[in-house]
Every structure is written in structure tokens, then in C-alpha cells.
C-alpha positions, 0 to 999 in steps of 0.5 A, spaced: 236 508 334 239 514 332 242 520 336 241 528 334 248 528 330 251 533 325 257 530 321 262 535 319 269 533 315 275 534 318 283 534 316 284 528 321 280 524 325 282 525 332 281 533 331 275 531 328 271 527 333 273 532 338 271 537 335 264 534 332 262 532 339 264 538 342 260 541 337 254 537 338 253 538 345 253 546 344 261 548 343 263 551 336 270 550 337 274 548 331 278 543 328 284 548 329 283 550 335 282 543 338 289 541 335 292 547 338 289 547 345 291 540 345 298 540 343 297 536 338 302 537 334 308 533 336 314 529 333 317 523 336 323 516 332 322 510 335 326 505 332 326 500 337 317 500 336 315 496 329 309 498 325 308 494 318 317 492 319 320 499 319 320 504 325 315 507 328 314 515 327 308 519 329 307 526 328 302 527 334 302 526 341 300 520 343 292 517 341 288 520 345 292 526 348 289 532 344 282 531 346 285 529 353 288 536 354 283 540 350 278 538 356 283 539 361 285 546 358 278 549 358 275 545 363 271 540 360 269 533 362 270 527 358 269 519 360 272 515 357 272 507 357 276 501 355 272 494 355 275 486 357 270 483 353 265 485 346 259 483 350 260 489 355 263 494 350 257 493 346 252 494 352 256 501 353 255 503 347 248 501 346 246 505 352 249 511 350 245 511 344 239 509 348 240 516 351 242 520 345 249 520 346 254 521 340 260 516 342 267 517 339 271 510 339 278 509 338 280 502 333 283 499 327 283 502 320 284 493 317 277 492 317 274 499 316 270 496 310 268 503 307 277 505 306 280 504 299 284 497 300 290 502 299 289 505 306 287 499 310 293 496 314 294 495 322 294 501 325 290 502 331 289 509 332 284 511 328 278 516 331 270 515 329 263 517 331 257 512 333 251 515 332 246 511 331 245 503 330 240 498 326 238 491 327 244 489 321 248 497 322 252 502 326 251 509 323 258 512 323 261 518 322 268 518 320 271 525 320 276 524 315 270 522 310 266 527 306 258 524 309 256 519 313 257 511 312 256 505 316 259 498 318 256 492 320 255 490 327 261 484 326 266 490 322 264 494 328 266 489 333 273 487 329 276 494 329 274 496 336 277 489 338 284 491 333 290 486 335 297 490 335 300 496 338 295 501 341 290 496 341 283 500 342 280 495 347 273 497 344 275 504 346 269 509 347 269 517 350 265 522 350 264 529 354 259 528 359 260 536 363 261 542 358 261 550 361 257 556 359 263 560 358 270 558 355 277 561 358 281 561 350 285 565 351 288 560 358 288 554 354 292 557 347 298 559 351 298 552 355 297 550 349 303 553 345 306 552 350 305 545 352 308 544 343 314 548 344 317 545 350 315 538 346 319 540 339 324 544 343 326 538 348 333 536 349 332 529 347 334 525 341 328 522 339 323 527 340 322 534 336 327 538 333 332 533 336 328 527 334 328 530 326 334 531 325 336 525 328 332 521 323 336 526 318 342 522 320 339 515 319 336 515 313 344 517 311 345 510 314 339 506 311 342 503 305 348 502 307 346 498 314 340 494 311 341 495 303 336 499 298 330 495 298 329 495 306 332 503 306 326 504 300 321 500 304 323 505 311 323 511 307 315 510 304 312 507 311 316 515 313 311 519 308 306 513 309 305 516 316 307 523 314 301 524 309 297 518 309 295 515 317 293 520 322 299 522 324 299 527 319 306 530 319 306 535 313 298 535 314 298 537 321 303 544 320 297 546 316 293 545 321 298 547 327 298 555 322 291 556 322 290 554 329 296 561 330 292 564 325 285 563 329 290 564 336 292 570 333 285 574 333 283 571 341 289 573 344 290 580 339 297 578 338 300 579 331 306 576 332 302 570 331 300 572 324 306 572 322 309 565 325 302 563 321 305 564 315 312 561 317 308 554 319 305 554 312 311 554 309 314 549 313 308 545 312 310 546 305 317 543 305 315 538 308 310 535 303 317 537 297 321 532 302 315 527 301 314 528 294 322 526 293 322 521 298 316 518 294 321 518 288 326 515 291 323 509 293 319 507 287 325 508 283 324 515 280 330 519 282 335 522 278 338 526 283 345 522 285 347 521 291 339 521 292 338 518 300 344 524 303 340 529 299 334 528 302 337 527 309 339 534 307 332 536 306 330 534 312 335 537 316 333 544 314 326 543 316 329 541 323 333 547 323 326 551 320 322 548 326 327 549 331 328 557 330 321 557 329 319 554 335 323 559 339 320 564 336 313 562 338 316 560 345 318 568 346 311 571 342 307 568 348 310 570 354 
């Protein structure tokens, strides 16, 4: 059993999975795009939330949100469903697949037998296309893999069922109405609108705020809880920078292409430029990981090295926030 489904690679999942099943029942709408329009782009501190024991950090909205607002944007509709049971979420699947229907899952990376052991841990939500299905195999397109691979009915079953924060609950979606014509130009600006109210709120965990915020954390890390813990922190930060699918540094890159591509649709060159601007933040961003990463394996040389790279961090605040009110002015 097998539905008619072309895999394309993508930088992160969720953008990934929106984008091939949008392409797959006719819209061309790429992988930038699916990130812009849906506001992917995000920053928030959580403290109080733990993941692998060190505070939680996204770079992205919440699971699910980019394609939810890429839908609503462009007035497209997309079904999604949570299951109580294996056996019910299985049924739903199949019949999908009976009908043709590429199926987007939200699960677990632990038990996503084709990941390297260095990036399977407990983290929930991670994005994939069911296409098909055999007596021993479901037919998997993972996005973030560069061709198509498989997993066995149980390895399916464990990841859709992850215990743990955003536990997928066998979750599943898929567009189920797709118009003939396209507004883009509404939906870019509700977009870039939508990210800059979001990394320009005037709160203390979120955005701008939220970064330099952590900025001033890390100055505290190894005093309040010694350096093994403020190292195990620091790596489980750029852990969810550039490993996980919460992309920070990852995602800036994305963010510039989508202005690169909004900049031609709305035939504003400001947003060229600010294009040009995200790129180069992305960049300092992946500089702030290279020395965080030598910090916690003991590779640094600097002194004071924890207060320098909460100083690298604050910069890249104070870049995005004057960023941000840029772009905010370019589409009014």
C-alpha cells in the first residue's frame, strides 16, 4: 500500500512536512515561505519546564503553529488528530493510506531507529510523512533525511505514543481543502507581522527580551549551580540551537531567505536588504555556539569565559531587536 508521494529534503521538519504535502496536493509553496508565513520564527526561556534536566529553550513557535497559521493565512484546511489508543490511531492511519492520503505525524525522536545514537533523545516534537505501509514497514519521509526510509510497525507505534512533554499522542494531519489561487501577498505581511510583535513583546522570557534575559543567566550559571551543571545548561542551549527542531541559528537562515522571497512577491526591496541583515545574525548566532560548545568540553582559552559569552549574547539581542523594528516599519 502506497500513496503517490515525492520526498523533498528540507532544513527542519515542521517547515519540511508542510511544505511536501502541500506540494503534493498541488501547491509549490517552499520551505522558506511555509516558515515565514507561519510565523515560525520565535524565541522563548523556560526555566520552570525541563528537558533532558536544563531549562527548556525553543526557537520556534509551539509544534504545530507554522503550519496551523500557514493554513489560516492562505485559507487552506488541514485536519488534524490526537488518538487515546494505538489501535484507533493505527485505524486512521491505514485508511489514509487506502485513500491515497500522505499523512504528516508529530512524535518522538528516542525511538526513530534510522537517527544516529547521538541524536535520539526525548524530544517530542519532531515532524514525518507516512506514505505508505507493508506487512513488516511503514514507508516514512523524514524531511530532514536526504531520501526516504522506513520504520517497523512497533518503532512507528513507540514514537507516535512518546511519553513526556508534547507528547504526540499518535498525532496525525493533513490538508484536506486547497484553493486554486493563493493571496501571498496577505498572508507574508500577517506573517512578518505576526514574528515581529512576537520577538519585540515586552516580556521577559520571550524574544528579544527572552535572549537577553538568558544573557543574564548564563553570567549566574556557575556560580548558582557549579560548572559541571552551568556546562551541562550551556551544551543542552546549543543543543536546541543547532541539533533539535528548534533551530535557533538554523532558522535566521531560513527566516533571510523567506524576506529574500518575500521581497520579489511584495516587490519591497527593504526587505532584500533586512535579508542580508538575518543572514548575518544567523551568523553570530552559529559564532555564539562554536564558543559556547568550547566552554562546555573544556576547550576555552578565554578568561572569564561564561560573562563573554553572555556578552556575545546580548549583542545578538540588541541586533535582532533593532532588526526587528526595521522590518516592522518596512511593511507597514
Amino acid at each position: 500500500m502506497q500513496t503517490t508521494f515525492t520526498h523533498h529534503q528540507s532544513a527542519h521538519c515542521e517547515n519540511g512536512v508542510a511544505s511536501n504535502l502541500l506540494k503534493n496536493n498541488g501547491l509549490h509553496i517552499s520551505e522558506p515561505m511555509v516558515f515565514g508565513i507561519g510565523s515560525g520564527l520565535f524565541f522563548v526561556y523556560l526555566p520552570f519546564l525541563k528537558v533532558n534536566h536544563a531549562p527548556a529553550i525553543s526557537y520556534r513557535s509551539l509544534p504545530g503553529q507554522i503550519f496551523n497559521k500557514l493554513a489560516s493565512r492562505l485559507h487552506l484546511k488541514i485536519k488534524r488528530q490526537k488518538f487515546s489508543s494505538v489501535a484507533s490511531a493505527n485505524e486512521a492511519l491505514e485508511a489514509n493510506l487506502k485513500n491515497n492520503i500522505a499523512t504528516g505525524l508529530q512524535v518522538g525522536v528516542y525511538h526513530l531507529s534510522y537517527f544516529p545514537d547521538e541524536y535520539r533523545f526525548h524530544f517530542n516534537a519532531h515532524n514525518l510523512v507516512v506514505y505508505g505501509k507493508t506487512e513488516t514497514d511503514y514507508l516514512v519521509s523524514d524531511p530532514v533525511m536526504e531520501t526516504v526510509t522506513t520504520l517497523t510497525h512497533d518503532e512507528l507505534d513507540k514514537v507516535r505514543f512518546a511519553k513526556g512533554a508534547f507528547a504526540p499522542k499518535g498525532q496525525m494531519y493533513y490538508p484536506i481543502n486547497t484553493p486554486a489561487t493563493l493571496d501571498l501577498k496577505s498572508a507574508i505581511i500577517k506573517g512578518i507581522k505576526n514574528t515581529c510583535r512576537d520577538m519585540l513583546a515586552p516580556l521577559p522570557l520571550i524574544g528579544v527580551s527572552g535572549i537577553k534575559y538568558v544573557s543574564k543567566q548564563i553570567r549566574k550559571w556557575p556560580v548558582k549551580h557549579g560548572t559541571k551543571k552551568a556546562n551541562h545548561y550551556l551544551a543542552q542551549m546549543v543543543r536546541m540551537q543547532e541539533e533539535i527542531g528548534t533551530g535557533g541559528g538554523g532558522f535566521r537562515f531560513i527566516y533571510a531567505a523567506f524576506l529574500q522571497e518575500a521581497s520579489v512577491v511584495l516587490e519591497n526591496e527593504e526587505l532584500k536588504i533586512l535579508s542580508k541583515e538575518m543572514t548575518q545574525i544567523g551568523d553570530a548566532w552559529r559564532n555564539f555556539a562554536v564558543e559556547a560548545s568550547r566552554i562546555y568540553k573544556n576547550r576555552s582559552v578565554k578568561e572569564d569565559a561564561y560573562n563573554t559569552i553572555a556578552d556575545e549574547l546580548l549583542s545578538i539581542a540588541n541586533r535582532e531587536e533593532i532588526f526587528f523594528k526595521k522590518l516592522k516599519k518596512a511593511i507597514r
